[in-house]
PAGUNU-847224 format. One record per atom (N, C-alpha, C): atom name; x, y, z; residue number from 1; residue in three letters. Coordinates in steps of 0.1 Angstrom, whole numbers, plus 5000, padded with zeros to 4 digits. Layout:
at  c1  c2  c3  i  aa
CA  X  Y  Z  NUM  Ala
...
END
This chain:
at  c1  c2  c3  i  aa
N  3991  9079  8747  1  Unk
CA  4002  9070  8740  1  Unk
C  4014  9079  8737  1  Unk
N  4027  9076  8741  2  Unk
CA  4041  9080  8739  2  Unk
C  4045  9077  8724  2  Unk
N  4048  9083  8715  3  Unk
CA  4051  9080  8704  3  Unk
C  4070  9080  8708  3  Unk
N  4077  9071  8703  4  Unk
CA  4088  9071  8700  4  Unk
C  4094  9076  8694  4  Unk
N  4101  9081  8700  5  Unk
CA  4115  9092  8689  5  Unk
C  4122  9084  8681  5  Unk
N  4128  9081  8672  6  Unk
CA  4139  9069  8669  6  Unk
C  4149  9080  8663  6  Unk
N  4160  9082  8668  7  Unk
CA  4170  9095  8666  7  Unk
C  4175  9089  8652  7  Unk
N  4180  9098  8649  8  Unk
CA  4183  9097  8633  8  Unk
C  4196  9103  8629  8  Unk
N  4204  9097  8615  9  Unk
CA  4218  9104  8615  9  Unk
C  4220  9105  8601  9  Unk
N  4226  9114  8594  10  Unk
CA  4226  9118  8579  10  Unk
C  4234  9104  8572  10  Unk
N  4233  9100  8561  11  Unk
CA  4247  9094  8559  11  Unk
C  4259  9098  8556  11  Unk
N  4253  9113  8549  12  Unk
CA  4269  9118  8550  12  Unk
C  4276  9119  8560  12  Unk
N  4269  9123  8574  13  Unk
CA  4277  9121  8586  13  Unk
C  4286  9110  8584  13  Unk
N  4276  9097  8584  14  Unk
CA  4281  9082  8589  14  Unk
C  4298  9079  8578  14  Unk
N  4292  9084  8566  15  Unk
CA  4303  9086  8558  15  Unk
C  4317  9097  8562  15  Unk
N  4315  9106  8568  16  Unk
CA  4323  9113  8571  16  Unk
C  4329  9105  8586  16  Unk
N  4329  9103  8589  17  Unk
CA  4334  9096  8601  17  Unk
C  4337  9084  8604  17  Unk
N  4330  9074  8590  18  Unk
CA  4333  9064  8589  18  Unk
C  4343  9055  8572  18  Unk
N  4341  9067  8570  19  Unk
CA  4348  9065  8551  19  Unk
C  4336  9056  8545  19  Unk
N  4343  9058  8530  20  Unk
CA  4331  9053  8521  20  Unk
C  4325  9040  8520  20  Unk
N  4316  9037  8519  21  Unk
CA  4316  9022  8517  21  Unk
C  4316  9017  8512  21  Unk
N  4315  9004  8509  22  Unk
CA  4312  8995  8497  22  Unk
C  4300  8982  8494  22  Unk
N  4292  8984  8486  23  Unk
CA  4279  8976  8485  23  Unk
C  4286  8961  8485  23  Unk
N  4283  8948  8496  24  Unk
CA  4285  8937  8498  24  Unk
C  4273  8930  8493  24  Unk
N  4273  8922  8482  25  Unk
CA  4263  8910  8476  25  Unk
C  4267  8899  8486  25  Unk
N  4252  8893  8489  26  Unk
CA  4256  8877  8495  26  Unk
C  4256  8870  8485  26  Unk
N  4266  8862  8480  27  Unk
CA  4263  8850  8474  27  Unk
C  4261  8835  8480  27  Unk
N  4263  8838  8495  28  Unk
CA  4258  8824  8503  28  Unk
C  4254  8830  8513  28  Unk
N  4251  8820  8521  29  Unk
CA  4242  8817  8531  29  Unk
C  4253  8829  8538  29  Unk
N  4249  8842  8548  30  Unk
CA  4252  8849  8553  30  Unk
C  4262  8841  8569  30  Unk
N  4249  8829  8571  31  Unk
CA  4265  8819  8586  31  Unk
C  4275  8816  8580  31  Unk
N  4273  8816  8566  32  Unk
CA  4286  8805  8559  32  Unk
C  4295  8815  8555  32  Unk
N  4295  8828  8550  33  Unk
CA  4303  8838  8547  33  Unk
C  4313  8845  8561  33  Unk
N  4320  8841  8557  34  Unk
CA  4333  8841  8572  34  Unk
C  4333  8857  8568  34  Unk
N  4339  8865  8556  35  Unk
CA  4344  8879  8554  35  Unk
C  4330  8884  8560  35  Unk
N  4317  8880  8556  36  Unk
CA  4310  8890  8561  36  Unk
C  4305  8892  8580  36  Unk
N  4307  8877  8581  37  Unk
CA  4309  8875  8598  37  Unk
C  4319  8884  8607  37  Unk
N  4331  8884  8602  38  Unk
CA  4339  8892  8607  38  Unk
C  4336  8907  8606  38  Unk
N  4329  8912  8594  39  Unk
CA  4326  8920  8596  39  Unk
C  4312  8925  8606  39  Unk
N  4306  8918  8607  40  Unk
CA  4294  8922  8612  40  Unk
C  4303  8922  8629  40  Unk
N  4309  8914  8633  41  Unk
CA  4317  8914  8650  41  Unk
C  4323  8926  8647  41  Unk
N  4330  8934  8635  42  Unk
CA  4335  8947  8637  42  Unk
C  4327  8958  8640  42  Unk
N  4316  8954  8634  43  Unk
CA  4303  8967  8635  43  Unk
C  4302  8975  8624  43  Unk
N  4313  8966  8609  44  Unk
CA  4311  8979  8597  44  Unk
C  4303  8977  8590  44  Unk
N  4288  8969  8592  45  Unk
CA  4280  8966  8582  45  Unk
C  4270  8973  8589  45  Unk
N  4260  8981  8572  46  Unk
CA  4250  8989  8574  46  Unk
C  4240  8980  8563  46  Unk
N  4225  8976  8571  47  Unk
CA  4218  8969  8559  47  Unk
C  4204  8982  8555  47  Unk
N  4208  8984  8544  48  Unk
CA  4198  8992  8537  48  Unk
C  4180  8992  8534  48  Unk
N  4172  8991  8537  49  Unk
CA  4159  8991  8536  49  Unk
C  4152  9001  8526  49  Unk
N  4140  8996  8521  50  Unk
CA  4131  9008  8522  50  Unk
C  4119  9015  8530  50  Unk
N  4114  9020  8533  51  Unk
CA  4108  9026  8546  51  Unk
C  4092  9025  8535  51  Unk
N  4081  9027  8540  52  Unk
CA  4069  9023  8536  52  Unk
C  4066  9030  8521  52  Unk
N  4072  9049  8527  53  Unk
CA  4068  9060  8516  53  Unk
C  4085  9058  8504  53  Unk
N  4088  9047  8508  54  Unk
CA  4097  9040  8492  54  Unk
C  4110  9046  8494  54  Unk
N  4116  9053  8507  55  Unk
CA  4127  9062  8506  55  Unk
C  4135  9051  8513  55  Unk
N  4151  9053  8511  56  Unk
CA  4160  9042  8519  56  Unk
C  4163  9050  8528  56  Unk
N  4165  9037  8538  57  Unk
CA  4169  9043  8555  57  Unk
C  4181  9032  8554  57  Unk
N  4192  9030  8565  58  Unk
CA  4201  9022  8570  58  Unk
C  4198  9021  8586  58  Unk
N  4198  9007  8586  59  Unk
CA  4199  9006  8602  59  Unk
C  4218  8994  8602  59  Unk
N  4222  9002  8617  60  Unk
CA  4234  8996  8619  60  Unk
C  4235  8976  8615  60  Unk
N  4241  8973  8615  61  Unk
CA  4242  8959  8616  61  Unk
C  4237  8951  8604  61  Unk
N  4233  8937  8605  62  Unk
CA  4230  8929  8593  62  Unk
C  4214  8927  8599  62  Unk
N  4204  8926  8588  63  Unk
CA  4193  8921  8593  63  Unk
C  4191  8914  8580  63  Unk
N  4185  8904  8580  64  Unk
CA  4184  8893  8565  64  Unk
C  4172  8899  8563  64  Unk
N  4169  8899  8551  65  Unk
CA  4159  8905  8543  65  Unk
C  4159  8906  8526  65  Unk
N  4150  8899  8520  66  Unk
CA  4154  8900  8504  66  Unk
C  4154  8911  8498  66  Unk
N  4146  8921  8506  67  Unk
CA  4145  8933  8497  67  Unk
C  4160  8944  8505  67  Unk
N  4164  8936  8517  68  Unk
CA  4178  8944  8521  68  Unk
C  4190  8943  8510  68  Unk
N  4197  8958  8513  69  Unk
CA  4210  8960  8506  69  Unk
C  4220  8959  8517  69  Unk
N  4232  8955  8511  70  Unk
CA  4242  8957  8528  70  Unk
C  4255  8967  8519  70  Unk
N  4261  8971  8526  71  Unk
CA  4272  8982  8520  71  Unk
C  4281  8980  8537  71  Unk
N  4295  8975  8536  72  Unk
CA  4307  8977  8541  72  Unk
C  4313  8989  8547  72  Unk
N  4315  8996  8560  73  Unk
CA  4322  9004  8555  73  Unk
C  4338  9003  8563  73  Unk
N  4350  9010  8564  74  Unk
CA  4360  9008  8565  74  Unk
C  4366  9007  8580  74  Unk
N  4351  9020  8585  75  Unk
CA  4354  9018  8602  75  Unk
C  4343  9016  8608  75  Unk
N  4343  9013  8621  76  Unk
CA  4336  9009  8628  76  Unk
C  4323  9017  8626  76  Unk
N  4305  9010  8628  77  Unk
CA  4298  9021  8631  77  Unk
C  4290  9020  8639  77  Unk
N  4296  9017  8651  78  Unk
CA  4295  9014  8664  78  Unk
C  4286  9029  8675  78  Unk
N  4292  9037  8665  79  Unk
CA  4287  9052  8674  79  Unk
C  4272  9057  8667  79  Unk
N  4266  9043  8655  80  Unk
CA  4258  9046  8653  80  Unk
C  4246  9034  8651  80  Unk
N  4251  9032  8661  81  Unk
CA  4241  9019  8664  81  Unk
C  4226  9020  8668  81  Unk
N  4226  9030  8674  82  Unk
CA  4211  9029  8677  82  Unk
C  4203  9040  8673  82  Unk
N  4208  9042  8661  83  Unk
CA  4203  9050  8651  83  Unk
C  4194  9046  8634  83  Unk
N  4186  9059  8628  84  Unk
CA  4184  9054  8619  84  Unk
C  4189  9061  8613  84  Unk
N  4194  9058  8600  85  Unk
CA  4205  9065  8588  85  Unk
C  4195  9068  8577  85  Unk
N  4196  9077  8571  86  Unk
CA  4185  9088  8565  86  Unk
C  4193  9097  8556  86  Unk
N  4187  9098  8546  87  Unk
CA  4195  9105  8530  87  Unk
C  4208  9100  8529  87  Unk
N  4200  9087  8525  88  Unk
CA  4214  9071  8516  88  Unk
C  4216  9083  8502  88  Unk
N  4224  9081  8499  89  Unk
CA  4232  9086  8487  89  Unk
C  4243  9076  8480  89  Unk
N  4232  9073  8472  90  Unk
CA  4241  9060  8461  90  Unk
C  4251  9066  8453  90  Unk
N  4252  9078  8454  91  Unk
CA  4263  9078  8445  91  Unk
C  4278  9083  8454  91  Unk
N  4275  9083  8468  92  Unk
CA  4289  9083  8479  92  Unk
C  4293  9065  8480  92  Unk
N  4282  9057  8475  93  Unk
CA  4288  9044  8475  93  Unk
C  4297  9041  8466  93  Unk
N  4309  9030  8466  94  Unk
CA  4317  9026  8456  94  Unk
C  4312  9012  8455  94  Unk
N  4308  9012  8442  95  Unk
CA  4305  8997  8435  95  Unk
C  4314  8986  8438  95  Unk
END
């Protein structure tokens, strides 16, 4: 059996190359939110998780989830799409 690699990217990187972000609350239905639509077609939304041993990871894009966080950021994160994002740092986010 082949174990899968799933390549991985700091978030300070994603931060450094992508500027800071900003934590987005849904208050509606995520179809019905046009600002956050547009953003998800730009590629600047990262949805936040927790991974089993309780630590947060980011994967690119929006995935619905109640226990997901989503955070905005200013540019594209398109070059990190098929990545997992690893050492979230809540205090590089702006409220």
């Amino acid at each position: 059996m082949k174990l899968l690699k799933i390549k991985t990217a700091r978030f300070s990187q994603v931060i450094e190359r992508c500027g800071k972000p900003q934590v987005y609350t849904l208050w509606q239905k995520p179809s019905a939110d046009r600002h956050l639509q547009s953003q998800i077609k730009n590629h600047r939304v990262m949805t936040i998780l927790k991974s089993e041993s309780g630590t947060d990871f980011g994967l690119v894009g929006f995935k619905e989830s109640k226990e997901a966080r989503y955070v905005i950021f200013p540019k594209s994160l398109k070059r990190f799409s098929d990545k997992r994002i690893v050492g979230i740092d809540w205090s590089l986010i702006r409220e």
